[in-house]
N, C-alpha and C positions, 0 to 999 in steps of 0.2 A: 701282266704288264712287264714285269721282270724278265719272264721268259723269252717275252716278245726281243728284248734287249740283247739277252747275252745270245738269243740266236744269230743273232749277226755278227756275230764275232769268227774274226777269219782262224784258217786251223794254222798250225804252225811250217816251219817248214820242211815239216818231213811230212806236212799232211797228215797230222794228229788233231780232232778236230777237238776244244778248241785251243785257241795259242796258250803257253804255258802260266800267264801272269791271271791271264782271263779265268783257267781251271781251277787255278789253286784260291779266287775269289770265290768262285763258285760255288768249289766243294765247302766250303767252310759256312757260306749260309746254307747252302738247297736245304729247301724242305716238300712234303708233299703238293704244295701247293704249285712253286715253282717248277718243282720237279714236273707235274703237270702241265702249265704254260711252255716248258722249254721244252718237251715234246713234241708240242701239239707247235709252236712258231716253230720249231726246227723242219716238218712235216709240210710247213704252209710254205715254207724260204723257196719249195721248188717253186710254186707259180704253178699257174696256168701250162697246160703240156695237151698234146696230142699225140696219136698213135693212129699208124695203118690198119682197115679192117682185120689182117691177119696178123698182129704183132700181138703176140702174149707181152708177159711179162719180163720180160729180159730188161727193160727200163729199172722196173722197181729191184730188182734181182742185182741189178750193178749200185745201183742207191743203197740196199739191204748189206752190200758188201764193202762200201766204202766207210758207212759209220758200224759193221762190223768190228772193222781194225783199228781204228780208235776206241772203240768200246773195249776190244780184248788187250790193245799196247797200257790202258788207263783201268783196269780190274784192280791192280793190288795198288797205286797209285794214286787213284783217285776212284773211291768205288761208286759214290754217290753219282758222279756223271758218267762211268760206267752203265748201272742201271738205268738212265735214261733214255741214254743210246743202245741199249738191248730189246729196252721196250719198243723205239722204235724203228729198230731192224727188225721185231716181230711183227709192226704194223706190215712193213712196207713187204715181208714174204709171204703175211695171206694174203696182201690186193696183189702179187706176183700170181699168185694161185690164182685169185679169184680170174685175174685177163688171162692167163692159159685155158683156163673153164669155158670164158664167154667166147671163145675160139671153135672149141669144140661144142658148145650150144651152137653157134651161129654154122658152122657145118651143117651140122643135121637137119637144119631149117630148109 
């Protein structure tokens, strides 16, 4: 439920996700639990999406890279939401992977 919460929180304005008053709340409770929900509602924030029979992964690739850099500007900072946002910049570059695959599955069909 918490998770659900602090995913909505806008990033700041250098585009460090998230704003500065919101992180330093954050980091001071996360625990596994949260840490979990704020993942998994950070993942859900996109919505509903589509993509062209031929478009790989270059969607999740640009996603993968945007909470990259807040992940790596917030490492010695704030490590606790660091680690969240690693976990899921690792979600979002195997389903990168997995639509470049179904690319090349659906070729060869």
């Amino acid at each position: 439920m918490l998770g659900k919460l602090f995913s909505t929180a806008p990033a700041d304005e250098n585009d460090v996700w998230p704003f500065n008053p919101m992180r330093d709340a954050l980091e001071n409770i996360i625990n596994q639990e949260l840490s979990d929900g704020l993942k998994t509602s950070l993942y859900n924030t996109r919505g509903i999406h589509s993509r062209g029979i031929d478009e790989g992964g270059d969607d999740e690739r640009k996603l993968a890279e945007k909470f990259r850099r807040s992940a790596n500007i917030l490492e010695y900072s704030h490590p606790q939401i660091s680690k969240v946002l690693k976990r899921l910049v690792d979600t979002y570059q195997r389903e990168a992977v997995l639509r470049d695959e179904e690319i090349v599955i659906r070729r060869r069909l």
